[in-house]
C-alpha positions in Angstrom: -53.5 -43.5 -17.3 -53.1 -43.0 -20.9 -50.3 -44.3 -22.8 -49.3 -40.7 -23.6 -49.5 -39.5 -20.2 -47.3 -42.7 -18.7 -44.7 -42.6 -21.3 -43.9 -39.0 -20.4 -43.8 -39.6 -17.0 -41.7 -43.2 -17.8 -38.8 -40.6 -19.0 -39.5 -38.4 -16.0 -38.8 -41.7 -13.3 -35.8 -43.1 -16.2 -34.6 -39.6 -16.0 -34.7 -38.9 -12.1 -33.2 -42.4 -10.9 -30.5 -43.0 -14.4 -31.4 -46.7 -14.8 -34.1 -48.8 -14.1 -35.6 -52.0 -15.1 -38.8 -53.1 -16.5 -40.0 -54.8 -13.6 -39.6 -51.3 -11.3 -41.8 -49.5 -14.6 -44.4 -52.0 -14.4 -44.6 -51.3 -10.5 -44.6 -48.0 -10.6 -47.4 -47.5 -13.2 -49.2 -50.5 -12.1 -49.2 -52.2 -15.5 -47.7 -55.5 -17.6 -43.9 -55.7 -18.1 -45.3 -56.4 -21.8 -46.8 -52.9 -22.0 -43.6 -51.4 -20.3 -41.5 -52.8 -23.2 -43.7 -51.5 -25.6 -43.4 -47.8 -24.1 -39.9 -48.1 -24.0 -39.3 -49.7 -27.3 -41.1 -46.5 -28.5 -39.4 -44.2 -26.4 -36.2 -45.1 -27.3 -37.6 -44.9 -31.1 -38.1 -41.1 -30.8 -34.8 -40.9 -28.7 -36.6 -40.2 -25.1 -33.9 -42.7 -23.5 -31.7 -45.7 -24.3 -33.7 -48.9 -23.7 -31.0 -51.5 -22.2 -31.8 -55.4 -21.5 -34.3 -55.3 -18.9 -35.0 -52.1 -18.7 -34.0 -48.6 -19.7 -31.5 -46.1 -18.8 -31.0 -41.9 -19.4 -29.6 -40.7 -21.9 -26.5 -38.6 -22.0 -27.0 -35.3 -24.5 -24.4 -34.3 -26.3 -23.9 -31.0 -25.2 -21.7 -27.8 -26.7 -18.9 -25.4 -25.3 -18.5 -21.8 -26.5 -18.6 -20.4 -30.4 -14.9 -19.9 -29.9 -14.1 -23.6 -28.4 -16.0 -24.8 -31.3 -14.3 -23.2 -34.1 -10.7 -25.2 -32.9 -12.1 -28.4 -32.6 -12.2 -30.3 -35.8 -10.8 -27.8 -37.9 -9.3 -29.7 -40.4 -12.5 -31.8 -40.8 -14.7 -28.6 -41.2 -12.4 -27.4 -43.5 -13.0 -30.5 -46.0 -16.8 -30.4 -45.7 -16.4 -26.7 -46.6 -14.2 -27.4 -49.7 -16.9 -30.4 -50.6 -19.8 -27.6 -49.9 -18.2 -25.2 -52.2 -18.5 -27.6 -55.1 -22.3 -28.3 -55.1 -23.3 -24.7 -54.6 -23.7 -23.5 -58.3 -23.4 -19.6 -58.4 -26.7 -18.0 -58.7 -28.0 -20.5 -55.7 -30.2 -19.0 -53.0 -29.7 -20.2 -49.7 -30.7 -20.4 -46.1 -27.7 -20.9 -43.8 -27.8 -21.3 -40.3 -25.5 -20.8 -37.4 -23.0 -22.4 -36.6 -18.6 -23.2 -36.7 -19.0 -25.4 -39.9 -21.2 -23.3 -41.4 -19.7 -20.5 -40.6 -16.0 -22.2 -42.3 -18.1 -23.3 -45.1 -19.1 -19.4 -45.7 -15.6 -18.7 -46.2 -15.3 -21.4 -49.0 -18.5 -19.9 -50.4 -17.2 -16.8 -50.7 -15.4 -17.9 -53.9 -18.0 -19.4 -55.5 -20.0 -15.7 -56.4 -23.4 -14.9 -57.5 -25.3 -16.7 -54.5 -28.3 -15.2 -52.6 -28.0 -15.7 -48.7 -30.1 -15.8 -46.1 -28.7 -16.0 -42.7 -29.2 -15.4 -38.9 -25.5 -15.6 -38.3 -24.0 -12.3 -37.7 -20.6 -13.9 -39.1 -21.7 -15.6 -42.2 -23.5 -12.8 -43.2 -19.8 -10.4 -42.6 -18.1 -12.8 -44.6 -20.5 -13.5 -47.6 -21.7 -9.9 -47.8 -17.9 -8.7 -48.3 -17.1 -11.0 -51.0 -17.6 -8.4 -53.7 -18.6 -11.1 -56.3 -22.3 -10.2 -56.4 -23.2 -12.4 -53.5 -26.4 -10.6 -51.8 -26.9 -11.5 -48.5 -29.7 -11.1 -46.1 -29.5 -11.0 -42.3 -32.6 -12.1 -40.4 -33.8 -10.0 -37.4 -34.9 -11.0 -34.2 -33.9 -11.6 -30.8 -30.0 -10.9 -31.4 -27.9 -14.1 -28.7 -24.7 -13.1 -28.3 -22.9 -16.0 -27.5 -23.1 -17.3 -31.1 -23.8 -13.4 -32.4 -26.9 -15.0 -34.3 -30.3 -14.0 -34.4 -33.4 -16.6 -33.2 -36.8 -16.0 -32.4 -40.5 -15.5 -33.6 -39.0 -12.6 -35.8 -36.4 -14.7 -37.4 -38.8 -17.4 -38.0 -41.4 -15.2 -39.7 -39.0 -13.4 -41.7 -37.4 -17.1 -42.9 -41.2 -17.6 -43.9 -40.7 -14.8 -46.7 -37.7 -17.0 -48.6 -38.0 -20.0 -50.8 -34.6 -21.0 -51.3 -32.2 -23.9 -53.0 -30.5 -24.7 -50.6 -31.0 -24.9 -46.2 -27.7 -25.1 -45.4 -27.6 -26.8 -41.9 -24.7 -27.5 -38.8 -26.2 -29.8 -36.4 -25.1 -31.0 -32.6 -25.7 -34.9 -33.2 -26.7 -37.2 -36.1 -28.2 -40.9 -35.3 -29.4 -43.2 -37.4 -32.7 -44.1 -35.8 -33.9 -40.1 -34.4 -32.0 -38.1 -37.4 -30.2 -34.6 -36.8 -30.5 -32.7 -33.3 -29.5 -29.5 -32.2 -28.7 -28.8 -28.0 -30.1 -25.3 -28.5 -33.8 -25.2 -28.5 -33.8 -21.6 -31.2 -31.3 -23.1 -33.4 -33.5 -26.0 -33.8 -36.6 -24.1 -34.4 -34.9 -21.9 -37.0 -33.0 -24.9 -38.9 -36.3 -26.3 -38.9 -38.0 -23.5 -40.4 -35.1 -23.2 -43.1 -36.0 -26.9 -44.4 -39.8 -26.0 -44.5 -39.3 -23.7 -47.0 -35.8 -24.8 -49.1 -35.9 -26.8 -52.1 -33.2 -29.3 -50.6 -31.8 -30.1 -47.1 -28.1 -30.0 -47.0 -26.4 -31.1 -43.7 -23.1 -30.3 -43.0 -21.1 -32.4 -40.2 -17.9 -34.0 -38.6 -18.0 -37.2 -38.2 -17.8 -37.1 -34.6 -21.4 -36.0 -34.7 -22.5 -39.0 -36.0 -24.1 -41.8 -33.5 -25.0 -38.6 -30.6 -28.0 -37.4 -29.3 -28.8 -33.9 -28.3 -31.8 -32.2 -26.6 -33.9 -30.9 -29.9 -34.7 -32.9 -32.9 -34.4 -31.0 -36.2 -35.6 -33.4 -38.7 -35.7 -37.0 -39.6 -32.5 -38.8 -42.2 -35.2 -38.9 -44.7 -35.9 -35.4 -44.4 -32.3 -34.9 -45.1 -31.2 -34.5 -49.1 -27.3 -34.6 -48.6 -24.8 -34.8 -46.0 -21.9 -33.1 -46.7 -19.0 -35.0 -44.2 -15.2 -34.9 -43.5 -15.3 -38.9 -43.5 -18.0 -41.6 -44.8 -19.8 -43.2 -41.7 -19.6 -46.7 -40.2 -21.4 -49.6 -42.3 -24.3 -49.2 -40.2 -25.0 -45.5 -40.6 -24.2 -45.5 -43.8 -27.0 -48.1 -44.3 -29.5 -46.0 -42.8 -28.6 -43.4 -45.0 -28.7 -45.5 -48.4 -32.4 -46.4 -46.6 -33.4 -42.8 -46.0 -32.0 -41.8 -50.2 -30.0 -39.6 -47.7 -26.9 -38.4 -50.8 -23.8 -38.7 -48.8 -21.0 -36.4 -50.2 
């Protein structure tokens, strides 16, 4: 069997039975307990599980409530990102902002700031931007319309994303960590967010510090990949080391 080919199915057994050791692995794939912590250091590298002593165990994704649940929790925090947003966004910026409650508070604090060219797929960011009435111009991506966040996702938002070049990608995420980088738990908002970076001139992530140190389903991009994170509070000693090692701007 090739490595490849075990180490997906080593997630499949961690995933199926919770916890297991290395000594079970090496059974059940017929191989060294040497090779088994090889796979697993690796696995846990990409954020496939949590490699314990001895063995492994499955991870437990962060995962998210309703838009509406969202918006009350943190509010205060959100509301401080937005204000520290508001301050590096020069009018005349063009930017790609995604979906999401912080973003979506930070759009409201961006309102003021005038002269900005928006692209979004959030039905609510693009409301509030596009009735500023400060020469804001604001572009709402089509697509396949979800709505649970009233955003748009999709191969037609992804194509139509491809036709920008902008400052700024202006990103929420579901759950930072210092080794994997920022995740999203919805698969479409991950492949949009990662379509804004490919074609912005910075990455700008925007996030609670209770996001930092989870995991969620669908990686968005690496801490190096990241140019600034915008935050309610600085993160712990260890984070924020990863950070200074990624030249990851903390604001």
């Amino acid at each position: 069997m090739k490595p490849k080919q075990r180490q997906k199915r080593i997630v499949e057994f961690v995933g199926q039975h919770g916890q297991t050791s290395v000594e079970a692995l090496a059974r059940q794939f017929d191989v060294s307990a040497e090779t088994i912590r090889r796979d697993l250091a690796h696995l846990a590298e990409t954020g496939a599980l949590q490699k314990i002593h001895g063995g492994a165990k499955r991870l437990r994704l962060h995962t998210e409530g309703s838009f509406q649940e969202r918006m009350a929790e943190h509010f205060e925090a959100k509301q401080v990102i937005a204000g520290k947003l508001a301050v590096l966004v020069e009018p005349g910026d063009t930017l790609f902002i995604d979906t999401g409650t912080t973003t979506q508070i930070c759009a409201e604090a961006l309102a003021g700031v005038g002269g900005l060219t928006v692209i979004t797929n959030s039905l609510g960011i693009a409301t509030t931007l596009g009735r500023a009435g400060n020469g804001t111009r604001v572009f709402l991506l089509g697509g396949s319309f979800s709505g649970d966040n009233s955003e748009t996702v999709g191969p037609i938002a992804l194509d139509q994303i491809a036709q920008f070049q902008a400052d700024h990608a202006v990103l929420t995420v579901a759950a930072l960590d210092p080794v994997v980088g920022a995740m999203d738990s919805n698969f479409d908002e991950a492949q949009v967010a990662r379509k804004m970076i490919n074609h912005a001139r910075n990455t700008v992530v925007v996030a609670h510090r209770a996001k930092f140190g989870r995991k969620a389903a669908f990686r968005v991009c690496r801490l190096d990949e990241i140019n600034v994170l915008v935050c309610d509070e600085a993160p712990d000693e260890a984070f924020a080391a990863a950070l200074d090692a990624a030249r990851c701007d903390v604001r």
